[in-house]
N, C-alpha and C positions, 0 to 999 in steps of 0.2 A: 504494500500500500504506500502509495506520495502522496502527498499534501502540496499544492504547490501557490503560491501568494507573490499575484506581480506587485511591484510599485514601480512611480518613478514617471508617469502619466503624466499630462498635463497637456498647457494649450502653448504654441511657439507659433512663431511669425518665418515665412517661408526661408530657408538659408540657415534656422537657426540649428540647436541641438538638445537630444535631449536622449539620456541615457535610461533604459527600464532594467529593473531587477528581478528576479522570481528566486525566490526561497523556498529551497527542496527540502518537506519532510520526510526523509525516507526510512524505512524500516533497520532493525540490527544495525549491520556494520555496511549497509549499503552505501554510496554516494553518486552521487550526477556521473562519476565518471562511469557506475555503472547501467547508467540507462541513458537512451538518445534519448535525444531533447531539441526542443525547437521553440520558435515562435510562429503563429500565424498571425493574422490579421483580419477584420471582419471590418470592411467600409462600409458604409450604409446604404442598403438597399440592396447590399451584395454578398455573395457566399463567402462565408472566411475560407483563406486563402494560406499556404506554406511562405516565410516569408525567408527563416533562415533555417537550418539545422543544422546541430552539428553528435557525430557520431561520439562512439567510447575512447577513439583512441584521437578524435579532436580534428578531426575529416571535416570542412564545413561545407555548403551549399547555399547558396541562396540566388531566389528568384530575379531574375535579367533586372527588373527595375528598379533594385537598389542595391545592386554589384556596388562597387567600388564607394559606396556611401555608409554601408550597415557594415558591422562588426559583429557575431555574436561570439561568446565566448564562456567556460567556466570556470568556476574556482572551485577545486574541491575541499579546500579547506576550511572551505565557508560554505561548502555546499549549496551553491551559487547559481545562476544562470544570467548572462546579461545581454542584453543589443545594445550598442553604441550608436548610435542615428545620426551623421552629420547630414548637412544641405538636406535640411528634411525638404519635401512640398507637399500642396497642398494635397494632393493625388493620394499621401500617405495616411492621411487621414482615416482613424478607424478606431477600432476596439483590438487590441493587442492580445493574445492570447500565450502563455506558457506552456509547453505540453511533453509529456513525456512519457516513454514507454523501453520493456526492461529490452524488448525484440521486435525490430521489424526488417523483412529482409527485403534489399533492395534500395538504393534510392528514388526509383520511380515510388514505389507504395508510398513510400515517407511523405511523400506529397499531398496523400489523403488523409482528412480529418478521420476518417474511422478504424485507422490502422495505430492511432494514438489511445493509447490505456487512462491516460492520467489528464487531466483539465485543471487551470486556473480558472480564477473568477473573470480575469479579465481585466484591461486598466487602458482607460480612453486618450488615446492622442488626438490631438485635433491641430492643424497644421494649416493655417490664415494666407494669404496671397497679400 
């Protein structure tokens, strides 16, 4: 079982930055490094979507439209998950999402929300023009 609790939300003005957290409850002597993890994103009006992920051994992927801008990354000793967002725009705009699971194989699957075990609550960005 994970627990997982984003923060780090908020509203920024296009160009700006803005770092999210998720804090992994995990069971025993588990940690982040032993389950993928990701973020997705839910714009409004739209399906939540795969934004970054990154594997056990720290493999990352993330979707064409925020290459070179998103950062995700963990810390295991703080049992951690983070995205680093610079040049946000407004297009980023959404509900952010945490997610992680102990196995999934493939990075095409990882792509899909129902191949993820674990959910955050969720923590709203909103990104102005």
């Amino acid at each position: 079982q994970v627990q997982l609790v984003e923060s780090g939300g908020g509203s920024v003005q296009a160009g700006g930055s803005l770092r999210l957290s998720c804090a992994a409850s995990t069971i025993s002597q588990y940690t982040v490094d032993d389950y993928y993890m990701a973020w997705f994103r839910q714009p409004p009006g739209r399906e939540r979507e795969a934004v970054a992920i990154i594997d056990k051994i720290g493999n990352t992927r993330y979707t064409d439209s925020v290459k070179g801008r998103f950062t995700i990354s963990k810390d295991n000793a703080q049992n951690t998950l983070s995205l680093q967002m610079d040049s946000l725009k407004p297009e980023d705009t959404g509900v952010y999402y945490c997610a992680a699971a102990f196995w999934i194989a493939g990075w095409q699957n990882r792509l899909h929300t129902e191949a993820w075990e674990y959910w955050g609550q969720g923590t709203q960005v909103t990104v102005s023009s």
